[in-house]
C-alpha positions in Angstrom: 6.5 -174.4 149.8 5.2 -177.7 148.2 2.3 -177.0 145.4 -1.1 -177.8 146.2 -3.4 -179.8 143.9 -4.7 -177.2 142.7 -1.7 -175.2 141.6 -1.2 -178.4 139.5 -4.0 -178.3 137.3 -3.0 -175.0 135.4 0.3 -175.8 134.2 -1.1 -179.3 133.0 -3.2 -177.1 131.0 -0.6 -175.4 129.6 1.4 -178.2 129.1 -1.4 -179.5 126.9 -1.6 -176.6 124.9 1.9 -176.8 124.5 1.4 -179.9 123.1 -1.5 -179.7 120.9 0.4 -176.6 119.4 3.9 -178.2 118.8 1.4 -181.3 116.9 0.0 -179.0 114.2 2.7 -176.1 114.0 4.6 -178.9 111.5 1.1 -178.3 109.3 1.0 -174.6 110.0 4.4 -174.0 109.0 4.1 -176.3 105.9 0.8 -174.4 105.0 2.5 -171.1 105.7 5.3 -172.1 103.2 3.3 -173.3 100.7 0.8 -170.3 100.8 3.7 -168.1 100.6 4.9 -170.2 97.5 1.5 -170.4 95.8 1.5 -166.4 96.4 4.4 -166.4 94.2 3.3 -168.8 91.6 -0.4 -166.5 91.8 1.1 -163.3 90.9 3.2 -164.5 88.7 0.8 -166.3 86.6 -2.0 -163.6 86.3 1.3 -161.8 84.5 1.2 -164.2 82.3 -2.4 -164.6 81.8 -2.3 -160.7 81.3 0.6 -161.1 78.3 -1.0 -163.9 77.0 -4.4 -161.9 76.7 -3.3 -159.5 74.8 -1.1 -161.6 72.4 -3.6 -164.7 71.8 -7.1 -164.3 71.1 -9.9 -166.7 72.0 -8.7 -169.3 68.9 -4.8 -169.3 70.4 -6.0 -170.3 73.6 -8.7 -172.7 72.7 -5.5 -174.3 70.4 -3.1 -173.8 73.7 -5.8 -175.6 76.2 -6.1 -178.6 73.9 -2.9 -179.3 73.2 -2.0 -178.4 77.7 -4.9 -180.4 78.0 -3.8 -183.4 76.2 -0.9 -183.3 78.1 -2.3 -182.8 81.8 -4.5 -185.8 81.3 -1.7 -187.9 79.7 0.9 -186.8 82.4 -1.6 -188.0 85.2 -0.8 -191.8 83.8 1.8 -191.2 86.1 0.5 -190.5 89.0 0.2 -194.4 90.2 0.5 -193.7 93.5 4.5 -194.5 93.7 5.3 -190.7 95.8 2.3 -192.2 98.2 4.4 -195.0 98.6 7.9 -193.3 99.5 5.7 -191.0 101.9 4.3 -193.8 104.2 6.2 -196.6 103.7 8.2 -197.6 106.9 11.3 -196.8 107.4 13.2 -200.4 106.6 11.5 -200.8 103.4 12.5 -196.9 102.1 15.3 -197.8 100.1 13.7 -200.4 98.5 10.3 -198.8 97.9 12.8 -195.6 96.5 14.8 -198.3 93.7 11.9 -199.9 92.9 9.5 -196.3 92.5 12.2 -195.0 90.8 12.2 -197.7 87.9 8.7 -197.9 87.4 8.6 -194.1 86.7 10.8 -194.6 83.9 8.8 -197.5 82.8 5.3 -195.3 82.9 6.8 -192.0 82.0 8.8 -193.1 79.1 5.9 -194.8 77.4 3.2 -191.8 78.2 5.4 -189.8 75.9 5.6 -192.0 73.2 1.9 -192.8 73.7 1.4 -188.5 73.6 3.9 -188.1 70.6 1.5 -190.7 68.7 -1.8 -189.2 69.4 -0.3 -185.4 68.3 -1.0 -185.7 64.9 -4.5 -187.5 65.5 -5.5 -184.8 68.3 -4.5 -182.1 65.5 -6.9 -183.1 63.0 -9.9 -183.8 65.1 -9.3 -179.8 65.5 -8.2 -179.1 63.0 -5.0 -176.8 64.3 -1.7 -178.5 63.1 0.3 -176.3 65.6 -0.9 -179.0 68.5 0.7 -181.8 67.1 4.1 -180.3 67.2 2.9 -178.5 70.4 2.3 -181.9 71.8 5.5 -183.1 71.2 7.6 -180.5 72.7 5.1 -181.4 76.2 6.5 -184.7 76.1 9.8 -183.5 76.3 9.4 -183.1 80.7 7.8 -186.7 80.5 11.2 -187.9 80.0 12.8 -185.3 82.8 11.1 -185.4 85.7 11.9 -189.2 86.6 15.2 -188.1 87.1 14.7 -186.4 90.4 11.2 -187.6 91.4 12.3 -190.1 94.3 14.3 -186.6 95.5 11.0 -184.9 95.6 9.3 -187.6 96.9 11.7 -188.2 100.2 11.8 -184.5 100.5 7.8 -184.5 101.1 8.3 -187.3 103.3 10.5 -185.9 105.7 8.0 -183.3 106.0 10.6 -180.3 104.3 8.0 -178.4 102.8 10.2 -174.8 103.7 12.4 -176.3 100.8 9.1 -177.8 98.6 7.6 -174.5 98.5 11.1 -172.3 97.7 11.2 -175.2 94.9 7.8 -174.4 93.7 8.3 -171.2 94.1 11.3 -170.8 92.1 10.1 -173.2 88.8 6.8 -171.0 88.5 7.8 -168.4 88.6 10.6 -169.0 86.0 8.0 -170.6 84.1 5.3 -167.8 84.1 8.0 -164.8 83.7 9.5 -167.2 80.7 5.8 -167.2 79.3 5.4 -163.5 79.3 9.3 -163.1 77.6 7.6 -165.8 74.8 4.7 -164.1 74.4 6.0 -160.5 74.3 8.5 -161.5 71.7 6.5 -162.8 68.9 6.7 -166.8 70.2 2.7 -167.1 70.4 0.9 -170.6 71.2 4.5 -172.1 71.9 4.7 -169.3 75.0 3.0 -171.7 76.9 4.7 -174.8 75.6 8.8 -173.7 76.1 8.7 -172.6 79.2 7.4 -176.1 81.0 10.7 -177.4 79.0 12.9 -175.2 80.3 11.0 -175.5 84.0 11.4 -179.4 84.2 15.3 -179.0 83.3 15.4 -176.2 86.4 13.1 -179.0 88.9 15.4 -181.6 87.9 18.5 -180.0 89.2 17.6 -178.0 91.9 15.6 -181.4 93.7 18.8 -183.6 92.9 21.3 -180.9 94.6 18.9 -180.1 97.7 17.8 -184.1 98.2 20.6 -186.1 96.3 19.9 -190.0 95.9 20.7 -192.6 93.4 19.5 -196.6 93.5 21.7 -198.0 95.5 20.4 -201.5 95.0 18.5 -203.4 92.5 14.9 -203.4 92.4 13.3 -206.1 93.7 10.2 -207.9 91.7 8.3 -208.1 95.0 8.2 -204.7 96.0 7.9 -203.4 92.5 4.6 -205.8 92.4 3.7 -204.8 96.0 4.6 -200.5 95.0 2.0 -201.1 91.7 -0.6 -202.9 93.8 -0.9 -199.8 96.2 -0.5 -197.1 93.6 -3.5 -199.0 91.0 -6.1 -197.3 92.9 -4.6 -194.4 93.4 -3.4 -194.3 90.0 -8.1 -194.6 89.6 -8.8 -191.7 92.1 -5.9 -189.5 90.0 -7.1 -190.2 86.6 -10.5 -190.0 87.3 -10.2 -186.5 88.9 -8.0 -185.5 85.7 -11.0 -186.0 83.0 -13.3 -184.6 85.5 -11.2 -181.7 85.4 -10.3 -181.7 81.6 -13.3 -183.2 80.1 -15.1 -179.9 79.8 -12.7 -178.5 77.1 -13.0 -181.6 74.8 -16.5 -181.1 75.4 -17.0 -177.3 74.7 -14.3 -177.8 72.3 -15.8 -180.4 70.5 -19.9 -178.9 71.1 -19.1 -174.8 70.6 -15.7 -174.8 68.7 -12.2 -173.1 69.3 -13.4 -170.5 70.2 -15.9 -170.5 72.7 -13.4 -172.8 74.0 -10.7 -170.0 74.1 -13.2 -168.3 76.0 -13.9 -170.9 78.6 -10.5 -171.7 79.2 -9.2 -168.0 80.0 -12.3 -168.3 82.2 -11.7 -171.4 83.7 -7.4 -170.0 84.5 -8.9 -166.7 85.9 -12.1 -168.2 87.8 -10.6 -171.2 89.0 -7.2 -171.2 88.4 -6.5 -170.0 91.9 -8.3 -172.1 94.0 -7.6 -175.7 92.0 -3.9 -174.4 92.0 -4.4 -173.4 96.3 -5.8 -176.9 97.1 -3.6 -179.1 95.1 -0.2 -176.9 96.7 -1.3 -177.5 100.0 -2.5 -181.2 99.6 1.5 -181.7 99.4 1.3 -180.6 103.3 -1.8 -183.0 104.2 -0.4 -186.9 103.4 2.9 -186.5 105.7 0.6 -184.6 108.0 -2.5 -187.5 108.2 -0.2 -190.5 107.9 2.2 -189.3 111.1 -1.0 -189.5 113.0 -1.3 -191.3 116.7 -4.5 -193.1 115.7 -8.5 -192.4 114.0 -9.2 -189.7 116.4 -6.1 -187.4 116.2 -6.3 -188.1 111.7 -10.0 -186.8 112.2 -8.8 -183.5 114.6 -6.0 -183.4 111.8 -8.5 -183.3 109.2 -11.0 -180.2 110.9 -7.5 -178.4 111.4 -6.5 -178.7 107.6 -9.9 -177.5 106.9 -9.9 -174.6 109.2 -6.7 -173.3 107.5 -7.4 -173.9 104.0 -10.9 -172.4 104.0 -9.2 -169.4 106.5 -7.1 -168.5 103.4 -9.2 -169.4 100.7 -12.5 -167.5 101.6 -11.3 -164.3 101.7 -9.6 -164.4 98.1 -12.6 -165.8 96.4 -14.7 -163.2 97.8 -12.2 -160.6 96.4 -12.1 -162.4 93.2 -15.3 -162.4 92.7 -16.6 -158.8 93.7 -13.4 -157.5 92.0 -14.3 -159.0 88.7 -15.6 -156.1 87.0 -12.9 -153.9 87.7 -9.8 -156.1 87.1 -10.7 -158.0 83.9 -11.3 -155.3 81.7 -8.0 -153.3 83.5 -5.9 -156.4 83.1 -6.9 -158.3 80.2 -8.6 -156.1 78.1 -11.5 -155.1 76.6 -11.7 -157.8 74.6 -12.4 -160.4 77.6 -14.8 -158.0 79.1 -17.8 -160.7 78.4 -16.1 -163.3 79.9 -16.8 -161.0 83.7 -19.5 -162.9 84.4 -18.1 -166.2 83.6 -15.6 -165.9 86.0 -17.6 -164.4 88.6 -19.7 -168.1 88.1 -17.3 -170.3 88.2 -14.8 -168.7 90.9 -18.0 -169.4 93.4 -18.0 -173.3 92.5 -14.6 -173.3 93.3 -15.6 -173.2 97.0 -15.5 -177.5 97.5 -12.3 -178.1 96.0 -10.0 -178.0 99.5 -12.6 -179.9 101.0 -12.1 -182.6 98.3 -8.5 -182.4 98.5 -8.4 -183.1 101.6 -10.8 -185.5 101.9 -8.6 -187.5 99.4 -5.4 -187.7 101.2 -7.3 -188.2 104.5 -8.4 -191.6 103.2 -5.0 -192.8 101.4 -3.7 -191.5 105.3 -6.2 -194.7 106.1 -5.1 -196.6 103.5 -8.8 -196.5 102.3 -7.9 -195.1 98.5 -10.8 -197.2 97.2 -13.3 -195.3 98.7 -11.9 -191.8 97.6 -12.1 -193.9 94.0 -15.8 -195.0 94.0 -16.8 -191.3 95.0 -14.4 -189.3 92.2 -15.9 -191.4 89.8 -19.6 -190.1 90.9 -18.4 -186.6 90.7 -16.9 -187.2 87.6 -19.7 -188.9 85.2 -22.2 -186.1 87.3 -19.7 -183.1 86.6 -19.6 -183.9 82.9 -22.8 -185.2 82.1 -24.1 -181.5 83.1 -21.4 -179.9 81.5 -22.3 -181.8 77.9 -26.3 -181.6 78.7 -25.5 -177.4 79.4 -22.5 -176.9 76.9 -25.7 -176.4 73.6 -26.8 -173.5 75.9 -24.7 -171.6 76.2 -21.3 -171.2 78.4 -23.3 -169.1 80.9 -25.4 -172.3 81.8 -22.6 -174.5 81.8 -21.2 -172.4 84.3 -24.2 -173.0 86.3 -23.9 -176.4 85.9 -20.5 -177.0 87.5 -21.6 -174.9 90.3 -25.1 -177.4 90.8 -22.6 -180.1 91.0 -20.0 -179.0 93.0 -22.0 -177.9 95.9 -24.8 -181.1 95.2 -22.0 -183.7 95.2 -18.9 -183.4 97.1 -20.9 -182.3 100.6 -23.0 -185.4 99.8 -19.7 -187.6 99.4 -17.9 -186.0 101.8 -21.1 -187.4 104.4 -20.7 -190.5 103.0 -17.1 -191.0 103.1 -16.6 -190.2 106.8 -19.3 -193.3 107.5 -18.0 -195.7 105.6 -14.4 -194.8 106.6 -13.6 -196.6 110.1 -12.0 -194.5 113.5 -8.3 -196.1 112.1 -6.9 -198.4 110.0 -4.5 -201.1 111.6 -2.4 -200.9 107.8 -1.7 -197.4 107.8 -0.8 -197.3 111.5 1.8 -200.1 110.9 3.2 -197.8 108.1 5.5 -195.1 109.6 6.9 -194.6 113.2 5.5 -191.0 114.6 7.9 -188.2 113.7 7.8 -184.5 113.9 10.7 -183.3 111.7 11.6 -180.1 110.8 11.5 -178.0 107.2 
């Protein structure tokens, strides 16, 4: 018996579920592995944050968060936008994107560490605290490491593997948080936070060059160097930008309230926020290879919903834990001693509500090869986010709480608006960039 018409019309349905399913299960999976990973890396770290509570007090970590500070914001010099690259770039011009990324890593990392081994001494005295100097210099130690296996990361997020990216993440956390609570238990103190990245980039190095080897196999060519550093300028902008957003506060309250209150706003910031920043920025891996593979404007801006959708689906159940939980887990975990810090935490763990949006935001333009706009609008959040945090910071850390969270939900809905006008449907650039593909972990 032949089908009717009619008996057509549901399997084309379910042929189109079918389809729409097999299109995001790449990002489902990739978010699955990553969550999973970031699960690890979570409980892990809140060990550590639990050792190093009861080792350091408020001075040890406001000493720690400078000298990790310094670092962070120095190590984001490196972020020029090169991995971008290496993740869209077609496929006859991978090899050469890949020689020519991989040089200019070298280039840029080996001259942030000598720029961070001079400023050591100088960022010491300004806090008086001579352990950050030589703190500071044992940080630029993975400067100089993890160019040897970047372009292996890289090609690895590329071709969309991120079951091995998150059993890589997995594994160096955790090696580095359970290193930091050996440290700290066995009399190491500030430097329990400072050996362990050591020993983590030598682990990263190896692991990514066995699972994704790859060597220049050619040399690299001045025209795609110059045509690699064009691309990665502004998102070298967006990167930097978002990095003294992020780490402006603690020179700030540092510099404003001292050490100590400093101490205290950092243990805040790792227990309020810590989860959330270190949520968005994992899965942000998954969105780039995700946005870029898309057929055209349309299908990036379903993409986009559907990354939101999952992130906040994970993320909004954990902060509302986190925050009604407060008063029973930081006095049983950390101590007594961090007890007035509750409150704190409960504040800023709600402002950490915009940050997937953000994130995701920011890869959807560099998907549309629109990184400029993502720049103009970090920079607003930036020079808003810290003005409040240095007109609140003689209040009190209380307001200054407050403060971030008036920002954060003010600003990035307001960008976020703003950004989807200005961006168009699809950009003709980052269509020409990579042929569709659907490959597996």
């Amino acid at each position: 018996m032949q089908p009717g018409p009619l008996s057509v019309i549901p399997l084309r349905a379910d042929a189109v579920i079918l389809i729409e399913h097999f299109k995001y299960n790449p990002l489902i999976r990739s978010f699955g592995a990553l969550a999973i990973a970031e699960m690890v890396n979570r409980g892990t770290r809140i060990l550590a944050a639990i050792a190093l509570a009861h080792v350091l007090g408020p001075a040890g970590f406001g000493a720690a968060a400078i000298a990790i500070t310094t670092a962070d914001v120095l190590r984001v010099l490196t972020q020029t936008g090169l991995g971008a690259r290496v993740v869209q770039v077609a496929e006859a011009e991978l090899e050469a994107v890949c020689t020519s990324a991989f040089r200019l890593n070298w280039m840029l990392s080996g001259s942030i560490a000598t720029l961070q081994i001079a400023l050591a001494f100088p960022v010491a005295a300004a806090f008086g605290e001579p352990q950050i100097s030589w703190m500071l210099i044992g940080l630029a130690i993975p400067l100089v490491t993890y160019p040897i296996g970047a372009v292996s990361v890289w090609r690895v997020h590329r071709a969309n593997r991120m079951g091995l990216a998150s059993v890589m993440l997995a594994v160096s956390v955790a090696i580095e948080n359970l290193l930091t609570i050996v440290f700290a238990l066995t009399g190491f103190g500030v430097w329990s936070v400072v050996l362990p990245r050591i020993v983590t980039a030598i682990v990263w190095v190896v692991c990514y060059c066995c699972a994704e080897p790859w060597r220049p196999s050619e040399k690299a060519d001045s025209g795609t160097m110059r045509k690699t550093l064009r691309f990665g300028r502004i998102v070298l902008g967006s990167e930097l930008t978002t990095a003294f957003a992020q780490h402006g506060d603690k020179y700030l309250i540092g510099s404003l309230l001292g050490l100590e209150a400093l101490g205290i706003w950092y243990f805040a910031i790792n227990i309020g926020l810590g989860i959330s920043k270190s949520f968005a920025h994992t899965l942000s891996y998954a969105l780039l290879p995700f946005f870029s593979s898309a057929d055209d404007g349309q299908d990036r801006r379903r993409r986009f919903k559907k990354s939101l959708m999952l992130s906040y689906g994970t993320l909004i159940p954990v902060l509302v834990a986190q925050v009604g939980l407060a008063p029973v887990y930081v006095p049983l975990l950390f101590g007594e001693q961090w007890v007035h810090a509750t409150e704190l935490i409960m504040i800023l763990c709600l402002s950490a509500v915009t940050i997937p949006l953000w994130r995701a935001t920011g890869q959807y333009l560099r998907a549309a090869d629109q990184p400029s706009v993502e720049l103009k609008w970090t920079i607003v959040q930036a020079f808003a986010g810290l003005a409040a945090i240095g007109c609140a910071a003689p209040f009190g850390l209380h307001v200054t709480a407050f403060a971030v969270l008036g920002v954060n939900i003010a600003l990035i809905p307001a960008a976020l608006i703003a950004v989807n006008r200005l961006s168009p449907d699809y950009s003709a650039d980052a269509a020409a960039m990579r042929p569709i593909s659907l490959p597996t972990p």
